[in-house]
N, C-alpha and C positions, 0 to 999 in steps of 0.2 A: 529556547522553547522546550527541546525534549534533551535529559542524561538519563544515560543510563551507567549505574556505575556498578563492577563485578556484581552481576546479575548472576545469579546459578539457580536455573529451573530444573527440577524435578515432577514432568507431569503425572496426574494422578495416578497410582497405578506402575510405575514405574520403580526400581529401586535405584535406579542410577541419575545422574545430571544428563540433559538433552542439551541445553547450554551451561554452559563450565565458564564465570571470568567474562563476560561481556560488556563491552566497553563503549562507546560511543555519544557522539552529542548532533541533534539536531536546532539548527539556526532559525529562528522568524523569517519566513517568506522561502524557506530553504528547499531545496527539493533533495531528496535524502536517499540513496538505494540501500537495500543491503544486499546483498552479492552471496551466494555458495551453491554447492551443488546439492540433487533434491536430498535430502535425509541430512543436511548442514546444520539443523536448528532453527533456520529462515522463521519459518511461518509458527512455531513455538514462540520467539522472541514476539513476533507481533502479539499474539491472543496474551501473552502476557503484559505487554502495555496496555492492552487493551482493558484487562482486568480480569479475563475469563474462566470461570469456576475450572480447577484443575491444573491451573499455570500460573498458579502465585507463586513467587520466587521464594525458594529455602536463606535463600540470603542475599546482599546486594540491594542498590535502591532504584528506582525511577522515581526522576523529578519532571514536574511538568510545570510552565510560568512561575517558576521558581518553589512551588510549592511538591512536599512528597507525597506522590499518591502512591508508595508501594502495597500501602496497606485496604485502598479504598476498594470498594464493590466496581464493578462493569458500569451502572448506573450511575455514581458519585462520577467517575472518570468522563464519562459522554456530558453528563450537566455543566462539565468544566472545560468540554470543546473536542473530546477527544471521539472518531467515527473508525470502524474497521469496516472496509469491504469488501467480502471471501471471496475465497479463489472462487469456488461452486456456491453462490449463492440461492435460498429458497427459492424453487420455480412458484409462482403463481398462477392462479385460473379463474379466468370474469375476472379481471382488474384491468382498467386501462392504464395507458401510460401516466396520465393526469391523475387517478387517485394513487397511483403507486409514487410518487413524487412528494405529494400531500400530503400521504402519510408520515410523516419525519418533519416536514416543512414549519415552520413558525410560523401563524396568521394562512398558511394556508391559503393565499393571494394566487388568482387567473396570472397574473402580469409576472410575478414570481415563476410560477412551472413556464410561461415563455421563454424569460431571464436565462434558467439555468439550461434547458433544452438549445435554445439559440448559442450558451457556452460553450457546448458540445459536439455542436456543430450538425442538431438533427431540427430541421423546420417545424417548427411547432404546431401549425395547422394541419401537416403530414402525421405528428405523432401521436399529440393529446389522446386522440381518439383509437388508435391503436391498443390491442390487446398484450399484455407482456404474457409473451408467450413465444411459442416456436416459431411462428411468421416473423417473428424478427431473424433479420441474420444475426450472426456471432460478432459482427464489429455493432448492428445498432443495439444486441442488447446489451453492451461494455457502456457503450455510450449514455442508454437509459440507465444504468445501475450508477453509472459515475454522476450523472443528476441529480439522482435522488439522493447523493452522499450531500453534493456542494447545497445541496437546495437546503439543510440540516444547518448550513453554515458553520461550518467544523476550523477549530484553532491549528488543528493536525486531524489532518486526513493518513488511515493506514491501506495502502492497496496490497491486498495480496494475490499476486501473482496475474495483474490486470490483465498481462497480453497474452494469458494461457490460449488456447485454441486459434491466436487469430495468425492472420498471414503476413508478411512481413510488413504490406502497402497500408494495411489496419492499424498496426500497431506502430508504426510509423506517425501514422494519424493521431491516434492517440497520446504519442509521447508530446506533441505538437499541443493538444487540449489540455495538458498538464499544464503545463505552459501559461498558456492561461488564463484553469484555473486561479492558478498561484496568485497572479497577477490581479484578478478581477477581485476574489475573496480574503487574499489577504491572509490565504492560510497555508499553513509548512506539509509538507508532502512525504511520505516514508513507502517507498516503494518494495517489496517482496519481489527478487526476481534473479533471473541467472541470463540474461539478457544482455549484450553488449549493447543493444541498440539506445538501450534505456540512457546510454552516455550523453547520447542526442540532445537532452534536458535534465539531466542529474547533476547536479552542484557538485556534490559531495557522495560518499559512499563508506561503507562497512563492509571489508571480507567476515562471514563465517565459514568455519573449515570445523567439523565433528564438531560443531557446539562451541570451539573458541575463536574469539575475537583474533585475526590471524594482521591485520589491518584497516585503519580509519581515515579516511584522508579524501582529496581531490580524485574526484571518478577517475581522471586518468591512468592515475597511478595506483590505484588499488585495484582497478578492471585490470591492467598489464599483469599484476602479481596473482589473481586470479586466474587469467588465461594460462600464465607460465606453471605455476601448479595444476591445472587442470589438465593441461596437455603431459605434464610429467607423468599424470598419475592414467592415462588416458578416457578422461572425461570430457575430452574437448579436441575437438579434428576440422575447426573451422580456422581455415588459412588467415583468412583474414584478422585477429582475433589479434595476436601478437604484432600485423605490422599495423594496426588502425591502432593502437595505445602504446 
């Protein structure tokens, strides 16, 4: 579904590489993490799949269903399946939860914002009518944001950094509605995170460490190698962390 092959970004404004040599492949149906600590390149590599003015690759390619978009617009890439959805997404004000779903949605179907709401795991007759705003708590507005992505019907979905603010029993939950996602739409998942828990439902994964590809492989075994650098370099003091992988 998704390569990326020795990718090296240089964000605008920058005179050096943020990512150096980035390496990885994402599978059809696949649920994907990529793994480092904050300042890693993480959330670079994403806006750079994504297409976003300022993080076009100096060299290297991304392929997507076999075809190369390294060169295409933000726009050309979304019309071909591809969605990011940011850590801090735009807050809204007067929009309910049913036009904020709509908006993105194809045909824009009542039974459709049910669908993807019900995926999520939030009662539709509870929400529709809800304001997206601060009355939501921090897990149901994850929940809303991650509707309005699947409602798009995306071929790869990008989350970045989905379980920021939330508490362990939230994002637990969440890892569970990736899940499925996956399953119901039938699209590949690339998560942004530094997150062990995210194992829970990760297929697969990518360490970044300063920007390079450090390993690519089965979450278990690249979360292990992650932890074991992390705690060497003291970025990581959670026990659990090295005997869970």
């Amino acid at each position: 579904m998704l390569k990326v092959k020795d990718l090296v970004i240089e964000p605008r404004g920058l005179k050096k590489a943020v990512v150096n040599n980035a390496n990885f492949e994402v599978r059809e149906k696949e649920i994907h993490a990529i793994l480092g600590p904050n300042g890693s390149g993480k959330s670079t590599l994403a806006y750079s799949i994504m297409g976003l003015g300022g993080y076009i690759p100096v060299s290297g390619s991304i392929t997507f269903a076999g075809k190369d978009i390294t060169k295409l617009t933000v726009t050309e890439r979304a019309k071909l399946g591809i969605t990011l959805a940011w850590q801090e997404p735009v807050r809204f004000e007067g929009i309910t939860v049913e036009d904020y779903i709509k908006a993105g949605m194809p045909g824009r179907d009542d039974e459709g914002v049910d669908r993807v709401l019900s995926l999520v795991d939030l009662n539709p007759k509870k929400f529709k009518n809800r304001f997206v705003d601060n009355s939501l708590s921090g897990g149901e507005r994850k929940r809303v944001e991650l509707a309005a992505v699947v409602a798009m019907e995306p071929k790869l979905m990008i989350l970045d950094e989905p379980d920021s603010g939330l508490d362990v029993i939230v994002y637990d939950e969440l890892y569970q509605i990736f899940d499925n996602i996956r399953n119901e739409i039938n699209s590949s998942i690339l998560i942004i995170t530094h997150r062990e828990e995210s194992g829970e439902v990760a297929d697969s994964a990518t360490l970044i460490w300063e920007g390079q590809t450090i390993l690519s492989g089965k979450f278990p075994i690249v979360m292990h190698k992650y932890c074991t650098m992390a705690r060497k370099e003291g970025k990581c003091r959670r026990k659990s962390c090295l005997t869970r992988f």
